[in-house]
C-alpha positions, -999 to 999 in steps of 0.1 A, spaced: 0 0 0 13 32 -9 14 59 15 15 98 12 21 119 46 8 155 44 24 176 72 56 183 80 60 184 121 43 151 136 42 137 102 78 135 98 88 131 134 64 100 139 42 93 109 71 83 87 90 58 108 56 46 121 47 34 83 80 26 78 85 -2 101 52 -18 80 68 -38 51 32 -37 37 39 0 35 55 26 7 59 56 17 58 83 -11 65 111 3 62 138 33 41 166 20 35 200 33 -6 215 27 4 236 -2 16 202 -21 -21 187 -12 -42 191 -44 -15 177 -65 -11 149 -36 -47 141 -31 -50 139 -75 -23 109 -76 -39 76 -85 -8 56 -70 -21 67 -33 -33 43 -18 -33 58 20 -32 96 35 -14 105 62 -22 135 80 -6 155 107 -24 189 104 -44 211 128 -82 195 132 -99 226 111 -75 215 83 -86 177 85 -123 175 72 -112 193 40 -81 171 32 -105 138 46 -131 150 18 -108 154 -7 -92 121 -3 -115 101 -31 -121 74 -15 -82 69 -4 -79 54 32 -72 81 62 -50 79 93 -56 114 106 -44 129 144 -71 139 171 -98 156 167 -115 149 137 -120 182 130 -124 212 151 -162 215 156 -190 180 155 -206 200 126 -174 194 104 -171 163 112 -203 146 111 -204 155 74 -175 135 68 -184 103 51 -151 87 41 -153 59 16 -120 39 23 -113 33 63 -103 61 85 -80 53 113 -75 81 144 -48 86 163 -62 79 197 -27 55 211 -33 56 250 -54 18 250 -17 11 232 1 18 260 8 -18 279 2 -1 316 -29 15 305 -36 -24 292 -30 -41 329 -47 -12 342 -80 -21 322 -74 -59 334 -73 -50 369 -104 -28 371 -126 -61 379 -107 -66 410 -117 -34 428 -154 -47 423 -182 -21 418 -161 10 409 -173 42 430 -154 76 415 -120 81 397 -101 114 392 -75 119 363 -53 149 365 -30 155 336 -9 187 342 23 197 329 45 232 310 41 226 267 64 239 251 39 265 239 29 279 270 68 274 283 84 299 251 50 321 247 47 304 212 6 316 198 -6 294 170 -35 268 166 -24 247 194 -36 272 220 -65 286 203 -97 274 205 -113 289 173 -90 272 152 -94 236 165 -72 242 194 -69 246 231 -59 226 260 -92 207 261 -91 197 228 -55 187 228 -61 169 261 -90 158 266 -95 140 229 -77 114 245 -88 113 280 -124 107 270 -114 85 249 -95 60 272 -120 70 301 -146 58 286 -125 24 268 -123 17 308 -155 28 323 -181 27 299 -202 59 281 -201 91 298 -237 105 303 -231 137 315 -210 168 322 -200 199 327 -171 217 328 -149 251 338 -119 267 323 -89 278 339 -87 314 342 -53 336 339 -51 337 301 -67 359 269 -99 343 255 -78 334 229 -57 311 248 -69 279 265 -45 267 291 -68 243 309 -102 231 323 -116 212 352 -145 185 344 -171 163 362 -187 135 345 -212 111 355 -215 79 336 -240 51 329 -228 26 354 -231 52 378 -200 61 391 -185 98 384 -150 113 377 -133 141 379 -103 155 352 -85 181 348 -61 193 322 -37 220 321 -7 227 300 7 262 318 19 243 349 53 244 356 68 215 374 34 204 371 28 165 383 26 150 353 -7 125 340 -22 107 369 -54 81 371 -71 74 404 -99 49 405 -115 39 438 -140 8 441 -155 -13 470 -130 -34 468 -100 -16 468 -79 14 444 -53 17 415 -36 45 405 -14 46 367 8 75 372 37 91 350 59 120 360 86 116 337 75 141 310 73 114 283 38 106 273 41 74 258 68 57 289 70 64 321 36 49 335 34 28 366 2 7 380 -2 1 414 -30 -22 429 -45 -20 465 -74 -44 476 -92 -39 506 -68 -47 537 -39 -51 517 -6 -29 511 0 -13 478 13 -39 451 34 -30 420 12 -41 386 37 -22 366 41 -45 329 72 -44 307 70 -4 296 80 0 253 114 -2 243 137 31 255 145 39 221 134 70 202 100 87 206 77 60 225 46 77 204 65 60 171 57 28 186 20 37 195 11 51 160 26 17 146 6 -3 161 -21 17 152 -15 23 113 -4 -17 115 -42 -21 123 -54 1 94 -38 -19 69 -56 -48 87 -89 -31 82 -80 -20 45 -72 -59 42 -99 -80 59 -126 -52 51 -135 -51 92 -139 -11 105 -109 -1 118 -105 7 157 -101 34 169 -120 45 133 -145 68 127 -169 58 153 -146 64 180 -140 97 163 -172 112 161 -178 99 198 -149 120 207 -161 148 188 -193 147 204 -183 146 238 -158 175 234 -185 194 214 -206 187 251 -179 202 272 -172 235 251 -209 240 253 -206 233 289 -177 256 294 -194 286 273 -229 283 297 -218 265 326 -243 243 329 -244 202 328 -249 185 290 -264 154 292 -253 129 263 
């Protein structure tokens, strides 16, 4: 299959060695936006690649003819744009935390703490934006950006891959920056099981603790934690049931070479070109996508009028 990669950042950093440890895989090229039309035209593409900012996505995904898609999170950067996508070839999203092998034992050991009550997840750290003042799309929240979007794509994602549909919510953004500039926001949510949650996401925090998950049943806790600045390695599981110490469930973290998010979008455009072969959706795929969409489309309306969105 042969595959062209449209953006130059991400793309190259991770989408290229990514499809080129696939020997199913040719890749063509790494293509900036202004090569697109000419890209998109080719009738030797088989796949598109894209590492651009959500509001360029739906364009790009629409123009594709039918090609297959691996495209980053969000879709695109409003639920209107993306639920009139209708791609004909299969669509894979980058959504790589359920990749992660901690964030795999962690799912495991979930039936352990019996019926689960309340979790928090707290994911807080300095980007490199908010560290050197950079402005562009990935603080702005009129052009697909923000830290709730760049955040949160993926926590409700893998929140609900461990606890079922969310429900409900509401949400409140951090203060302390132009309305141009999204640094973070604080969420409840309620889902159908019953139990509730509470996140929050903030990428202005210096020193800041890092990506943390608590989850609290009758039967005991777990927390997956990571400090170490890399999002991909770093995680550690621990396991407490009722009247017992804290035990180490920490697996076999991914190989220390290179960026461990090369390894997660492998696996993921590995599965794609399972889909594209056995004809089977692809997962994460759009579905999983537009769920995504849909709940972040909830908590900006839930941010904007402070009130709770039921889903």
């Amino acid at each position: 299959m042969k595959v062209a990669i449209i953006g130059q950042g991400f793309g190259r950093s991770a989408h290229l060695p990514a499809w080129q440890a696939d020997p199913r895989a040719e890749v063509l090229g790494v293509f900036s936006r202004e090569d697109t039309p000419a890209v998109l035209e080719r009738a030797d593409v088989d796949i598109v690649s894209l590492a651009v900012p959500p509001a360029a996505q739906p364009h790009l995904i629409g123009a594709a003819a039918g090609k297959h898609i691996f495209c980053e999170k969000p879709l695109a950067a409003d639920l209107a744009s993306a639920t009139r996508l209708k791609p004909k070839g299969q669509l894979g999203i980058d959504l790589f935390f359920p990749e992660i092998p901690a964030w795999q034992e962690a799912r495991q050991s979930l039936s352990g703490l019996g019926p689960l009550r309340h979790a928090h997840l707290s994911w807080r750290l300095e980007s490199r934006a908010f560290r050197f003042g950079a402005t562009g799309w990935k603080t702005n929240p009129a052009e697909g950006g923000g830290t709730l979007v760049n955040f949160a794509s993926h926590t409700f994602h893998y929140l609900e891959w461990l606890f079922g549909p969310i429900a409900a919510l509401t949400a409140q953004a951090s203060g302390g920056h132009p309305d141009t500039i999204q640094a973070g926001a604080d969420l409840l949510l309620q889902f159908h099981t019953g139990m509730t949650a509470t996140l929050s996401v903030a990428a202005d925090a210096y020193q800041g603790s890092g990506h943390r998950l608590e989850v609290y049943g009758q039967n005991g806790a777990l927390t997956l934690a990571n400090n170490s600045g890399d999002f991909a390695r770093g995680f550690e599981l621990k396991v407490a049931l009722k009247d017992q110490p804290w035990q180490d469930h920490t697996p076999p973290d991914l190989p220390p070479d290179g960026d461990g998010r090369i390894q997660l979008v492998s696996r993921l455009v590995a599965r794609l070109l399972d889909a594209i072969e056995s004809g089977k959706p692809m997962s994460p795929g759009l579905a999983e996508a537009l769920r995504v969409q849909t709940l972040l489309d909830a908590a900006k309306r839930a941010l904007e009028q402070r009130i709770w969105i039921d889903l």
